[in-house]
C-alpha positions, 0 to 999 in steps of 0.5 A: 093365467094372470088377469088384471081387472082395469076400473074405469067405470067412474064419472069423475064428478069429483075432477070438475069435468064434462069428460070423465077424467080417464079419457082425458089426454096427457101428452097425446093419449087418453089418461086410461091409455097410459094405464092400460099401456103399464099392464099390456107391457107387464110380462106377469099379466096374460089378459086385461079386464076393462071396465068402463061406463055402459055408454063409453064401451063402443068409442073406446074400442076403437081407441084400443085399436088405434093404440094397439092394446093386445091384452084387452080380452074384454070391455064391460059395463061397471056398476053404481059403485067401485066394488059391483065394478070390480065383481063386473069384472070378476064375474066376467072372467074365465073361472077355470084359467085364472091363478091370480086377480090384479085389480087397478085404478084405471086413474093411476097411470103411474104404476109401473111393470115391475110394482106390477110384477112384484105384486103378482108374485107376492100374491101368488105367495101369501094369497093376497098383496097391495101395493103400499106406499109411505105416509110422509104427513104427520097424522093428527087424530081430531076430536070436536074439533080439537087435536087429541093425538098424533098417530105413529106414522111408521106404522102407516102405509097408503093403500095403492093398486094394483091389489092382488088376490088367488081368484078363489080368495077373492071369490069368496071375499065378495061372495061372503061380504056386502059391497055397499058405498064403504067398500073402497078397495077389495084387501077391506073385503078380504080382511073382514074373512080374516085373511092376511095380506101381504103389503108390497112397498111402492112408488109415492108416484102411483098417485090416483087422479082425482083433482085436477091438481093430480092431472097436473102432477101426473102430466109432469111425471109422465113427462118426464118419464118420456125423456128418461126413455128416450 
């Protein structure tokens, strides 16, 4: 069985909103909803894991309903930090049945089933797999201020989610690591075991939403994805 872990635990102090971003609507729905919806259409995924703020779990479950989401197995608090939100989730979850973990930003509603997919397969493969994408930037290394040198930006890729594990390597990834405010992804706690992680290249579009720029951006795309569907 294949579970993804959704993280929607966030404030999103950063976003400037009296709402937390994810339950804001884009084009009829709530911004978590179009995440979710990639996952429930995903045939690689079997269950979903929400992780929502304690005080939003109620109110949502009836948005699931309203929205038909079949996947949901379960809805539970996350903790003070993205990666106790993400071991929420993990501890929360059917040891005995899992093959593969696929954790997601709740905010990036761009992703689509079949980088979904590809990641899952990857995983299952090597172990671990994230979602990547180009830096098309230049990079400059700054230095007291001062431009000290430009890094090969072929060498460079954007970590995206899904990120993607075998249960047991994740298990032992938060198990062997502390997971304190640097944690930012869960591929940082399996490279401190040492593991390999496979990269699987994706979409620049699968932007996470953190300003309200991004919110635009976002509506644009889904926007326009609706008219390529019609």
């Amino acid at each position: 069985m294949n579970i993804a872990i959704i993280v929607a635990a966030g404030s999103g102090t950063r976003f400037g909103s009296t709402m937390p971003k994810q339950f804001l609507e884009i084009l009829g729905k709530p911004l978590l909803i179009h995440t979710l919806e990639r996952f429930e259409n995903c045939a690689a995924i079997d269950e979903i894991v929400l992780v929502l703020p304690l005080e939003e779990i109620e109110n949502f479950k009836q948005t699931i309903v309203k929205f038909n989401l079949k996947k949901i197995a379960k809805t539970i608090a996350g903790g003070n930090t993205r990666a106790e939100s993400v071991l929420n989730g993990l501890n929360s979850a059917e040891s005995e049945t899992i093959d593969i973990i696929a954790v997601h930003d709740g905010a990036r509603p761009l992703v689509s089933t079949e980088e979904i997919t590809r990641t899952i397969e990857k995983a299952r493969e090597t172990g671990a797999a994230c979602l990547v994408a180009a830096v098309t930037d230049t990079i400059k290394e700054i230095a007291d201020g001062k431009v000290v040198g430009t890094i090969d930006r072929a060498k460079l890729r954007r970590a995206l989610t899904p990120q993607c594990f075998r249960y047991e390597i994740l298990k032992r990834a938060f198990a062997e690591n502390e997971i304190g405010e640097t944690v930012t992804d869960e591929c940082f706690l399996v490279e401190k075991l040492g593991g390999e992680i496979a990269a699987v290249e994706g979409s620049a579009k699968n932007i996470k939403i953190t300003t309200l720029e991004d919110f635009i951006l976002a509506e644009s795309l889904l926007r326009q994805l609706e008219i390529e569907n019609v």
